[in-house]
N, C-alpha and C positions, 0 to 999 in steps of 0.2 A: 114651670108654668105658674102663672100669679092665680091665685084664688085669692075672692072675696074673705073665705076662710082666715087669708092670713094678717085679715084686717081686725080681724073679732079682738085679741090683745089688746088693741090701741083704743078701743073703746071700754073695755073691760078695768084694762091700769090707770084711762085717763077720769073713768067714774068715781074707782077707788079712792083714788089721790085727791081728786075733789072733796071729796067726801069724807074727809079723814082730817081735813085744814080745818074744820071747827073744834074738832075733837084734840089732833096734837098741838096747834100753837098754842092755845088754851095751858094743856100742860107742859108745854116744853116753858112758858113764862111763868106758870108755878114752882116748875123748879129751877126757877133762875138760871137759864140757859141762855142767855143774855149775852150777846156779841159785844167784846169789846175791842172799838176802835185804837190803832195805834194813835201816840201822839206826834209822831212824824209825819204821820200818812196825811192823806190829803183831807183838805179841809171842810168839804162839804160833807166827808162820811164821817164826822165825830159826831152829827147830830142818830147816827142811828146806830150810836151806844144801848144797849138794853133792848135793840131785837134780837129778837129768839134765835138758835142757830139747831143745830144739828134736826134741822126740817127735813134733811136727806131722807127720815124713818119713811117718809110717806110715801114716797114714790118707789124706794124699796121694799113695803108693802104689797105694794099696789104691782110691781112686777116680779116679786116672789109667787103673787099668787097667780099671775098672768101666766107666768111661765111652769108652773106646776101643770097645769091646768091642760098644755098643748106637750108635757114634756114627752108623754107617752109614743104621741105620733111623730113628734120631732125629739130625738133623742139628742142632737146636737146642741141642745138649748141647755141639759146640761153643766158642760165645764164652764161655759157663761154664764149660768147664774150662780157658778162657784167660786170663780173668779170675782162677781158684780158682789159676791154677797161678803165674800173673805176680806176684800178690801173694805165694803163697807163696813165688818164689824171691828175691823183694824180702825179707820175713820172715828167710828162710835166711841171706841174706849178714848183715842187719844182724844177728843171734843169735852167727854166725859168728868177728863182731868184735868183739863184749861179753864173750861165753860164752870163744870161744879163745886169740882174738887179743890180747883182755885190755882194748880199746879201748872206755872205758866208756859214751862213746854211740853206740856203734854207729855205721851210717852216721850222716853229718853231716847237718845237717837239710837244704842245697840241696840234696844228695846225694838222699835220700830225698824231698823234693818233686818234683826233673825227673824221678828213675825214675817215680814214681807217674803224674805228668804223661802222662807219653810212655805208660803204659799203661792209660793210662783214653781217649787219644787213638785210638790202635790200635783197641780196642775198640770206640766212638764209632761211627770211620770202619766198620769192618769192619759192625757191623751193621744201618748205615745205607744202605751201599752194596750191603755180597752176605747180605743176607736180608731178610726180608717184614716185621720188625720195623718199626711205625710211627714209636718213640716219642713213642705218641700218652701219654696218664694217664688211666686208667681209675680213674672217680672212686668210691670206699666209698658205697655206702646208697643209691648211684642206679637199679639197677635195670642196671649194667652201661653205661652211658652213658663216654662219655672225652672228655675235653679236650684240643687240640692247640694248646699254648703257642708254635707258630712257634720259630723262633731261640733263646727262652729255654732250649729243650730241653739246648744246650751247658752253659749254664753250671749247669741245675743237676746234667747229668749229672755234670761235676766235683764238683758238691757232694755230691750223694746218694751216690757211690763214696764218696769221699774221709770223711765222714760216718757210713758203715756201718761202713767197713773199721773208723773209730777206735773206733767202738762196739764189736765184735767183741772186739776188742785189750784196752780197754778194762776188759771184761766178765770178761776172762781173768786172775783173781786168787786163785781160791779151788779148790780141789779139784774136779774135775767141773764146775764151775759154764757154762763156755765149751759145752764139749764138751755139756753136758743141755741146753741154752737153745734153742740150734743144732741139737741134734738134732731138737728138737719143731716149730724154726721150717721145717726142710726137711722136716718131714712136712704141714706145713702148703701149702708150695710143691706138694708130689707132689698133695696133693689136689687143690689147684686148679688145677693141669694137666691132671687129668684132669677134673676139670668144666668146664675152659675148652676143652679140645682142643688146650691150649698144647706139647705134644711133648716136655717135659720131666720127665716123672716118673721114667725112670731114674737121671738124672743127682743128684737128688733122693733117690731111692731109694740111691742109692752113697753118700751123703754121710749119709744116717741109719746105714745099717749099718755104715761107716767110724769114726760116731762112736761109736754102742750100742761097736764089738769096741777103742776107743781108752779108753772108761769101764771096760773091763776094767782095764788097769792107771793110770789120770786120777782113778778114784775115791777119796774123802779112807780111808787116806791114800796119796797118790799115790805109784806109784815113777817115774814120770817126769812132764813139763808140756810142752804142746805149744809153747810159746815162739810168740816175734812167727810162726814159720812155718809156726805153726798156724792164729793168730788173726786174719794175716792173711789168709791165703787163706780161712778161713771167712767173712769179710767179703767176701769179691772172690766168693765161692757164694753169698752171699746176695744182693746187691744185683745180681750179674751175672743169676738168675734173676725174678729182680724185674722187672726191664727184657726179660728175653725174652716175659714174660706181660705186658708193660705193665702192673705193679701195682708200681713207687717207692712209690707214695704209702702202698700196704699195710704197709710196713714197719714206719710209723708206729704200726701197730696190732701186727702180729704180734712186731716187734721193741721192742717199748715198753723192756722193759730194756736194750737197746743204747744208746736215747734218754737213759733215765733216765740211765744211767752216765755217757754223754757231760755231759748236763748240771749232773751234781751235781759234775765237774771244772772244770767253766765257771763255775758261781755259787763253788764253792768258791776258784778263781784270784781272781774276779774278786773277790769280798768282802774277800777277804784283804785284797790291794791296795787296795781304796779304804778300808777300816778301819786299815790301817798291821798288822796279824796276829789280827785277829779271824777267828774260822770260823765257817760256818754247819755243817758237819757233824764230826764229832768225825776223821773221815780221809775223803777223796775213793782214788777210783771210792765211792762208796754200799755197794758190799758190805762195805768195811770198817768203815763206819760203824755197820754191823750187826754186826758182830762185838764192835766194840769197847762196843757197847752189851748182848753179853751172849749173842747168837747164836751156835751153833756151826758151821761152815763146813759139816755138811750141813744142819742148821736154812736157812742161807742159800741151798744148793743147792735144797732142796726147794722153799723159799717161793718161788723167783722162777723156777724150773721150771713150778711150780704158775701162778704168776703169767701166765707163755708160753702153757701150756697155755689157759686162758680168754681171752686176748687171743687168739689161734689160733682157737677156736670165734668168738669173736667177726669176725673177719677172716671167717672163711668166709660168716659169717651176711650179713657187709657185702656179697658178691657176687653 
């Protein structure tokens, strides 16, 4: 049943996160944390060389404490702020070493495969052992029915994290774009925790208001970007909520753009390659492609906001 109650979050994460933009871009531009443009990339985003990045801290503040705060009475909140928080601090180092350290990939990729490993493990263990989570997969259009895949549950739980996170990440190129997609997909999640009786709508609720008071200053044109340790941990809130409702497979619906991004990287690697530098799209993640085709980066914002939003009704409808 919805309580006003489980509104209090989104107002609580969305004050913090406000409220916190004086204070960290300030210091995220004293410590030179300064995004830098590729020079392939598209042309209009070389001028915003030298914004601030790893702004992710603020709304991960602001739903650290959201979520402490409700974790007592909803205990499901959680392996989702375990997930939201592991990924962001994975995020943080690797930004830490680009953005400061000057070291241009970041962590190194074994590096960033065993950390991720070890905390999609964690996770795994944790809420297969100490909570009532089945993961069973509650199947779209069925009338609430699930299937329980036995043993395959491991491997594709590594997938479907591992999968979301890069979608999230991914997604995160364009002004606002991350931050609106995300917001509509965890208004999506609040719902259907409370149609399910799934105990997570606060944590849900912290993470829409966190993003709404981060699109204060994320909106084109942004003064700062939530970097990998935003986008990760917005990835490790989505799929880690996913899994507490037993709805992975929702993703597929409410996160379509995550999908699409991921795979228009995938055909785009992959075509190259087997054509010796032919492309199928004029620049991969897909938002660029849209841009480069003529879209302005809130044109962009809006369509595939717009886009979340109808795959969202849809998702709900499927339940």
């Amino acid at each position: 049943m919805f309580s006003v109650f489980d509104l209090v979050p989104a107002f609580i994460a969305f004050g913090i996160t406000a409220a916190l933009g004086p204070v960290i871009i300030p210091f995220l531009i004293r410590l030179k944390a300064g995004q830098t443009e590729r020079e392939l990339g598209v042309e209009a985003h070389k001028k915003k060389t030298g914004t601030p990045t790893m702004g992710g801290i603020m709304f991960l503040v602001a739903i650290t404490v959201a979520g402490l705060l409700f974790i007592s009475r909803y205990p499901r909140t959680g392996p989702i702020l375990f997930l939201t928080l592991a990924y962001g601090l994975l995020g943080f180092l690797d930004d830490y070493l680009k953005v400061v350290k000057k070291r241009s990939d970041g962590l190194f990729p074994l590096e960033k495969f065993g950390l991720q490993l070890v905390i999609i493990l964690v996770f795994g263990i944790y809420i297969a052992r100490f909570t009532d989570v089945s993961m069973v997969l509650r199947i779209p259009f069925t009338g609430g029915r699930s299937l329980d895949i036995g043993l395959l549950k491991w491997p594709l739980l590594v997938f479907a994290i591992g999968g979301t996170v890069n979608g999230v990440n991914f997604t995160d190129g364009v002004d606002g774009l991350a931050a609106s997609v995300t917001a509509v997909v965890a208004a999506f999640f609040a719902i259907a925790s409370v149609m399910l009786g799934g105990g997570v709508a606060p944590i849900c609720s912290a993470v829409l208001g966190g993003l709404l008071g981060f699109l204060v200053y994320n909106a084109h044109p942004a003064k700062v970007f939530m970097g990998d340790t935003g986008s990760l941990a917005l990835g490790g809130f989505v799929i880690g909520t996913a899994y507490m409702l037993d709805m992975p497979l929702y993703v597929l619906i409410v996160g379509l753009i995550y999908v699409v991004e991921v795979l228009s990287v995938m055909l785009q690697v992959g075509y190259f390659k087997l054509t010796h530098g032919k492309r199928i799209f004029k620049m991969a993640p897909i938002h660029h492609h849209f841009e480069l085709s003529g879209w302005s980066e809130t044109q962009v914002v809006a369509n595939f906001t717009t886009a979340t939003v109808l795959c969202a009704i849809l998702a709900l409808i499927a339940i």
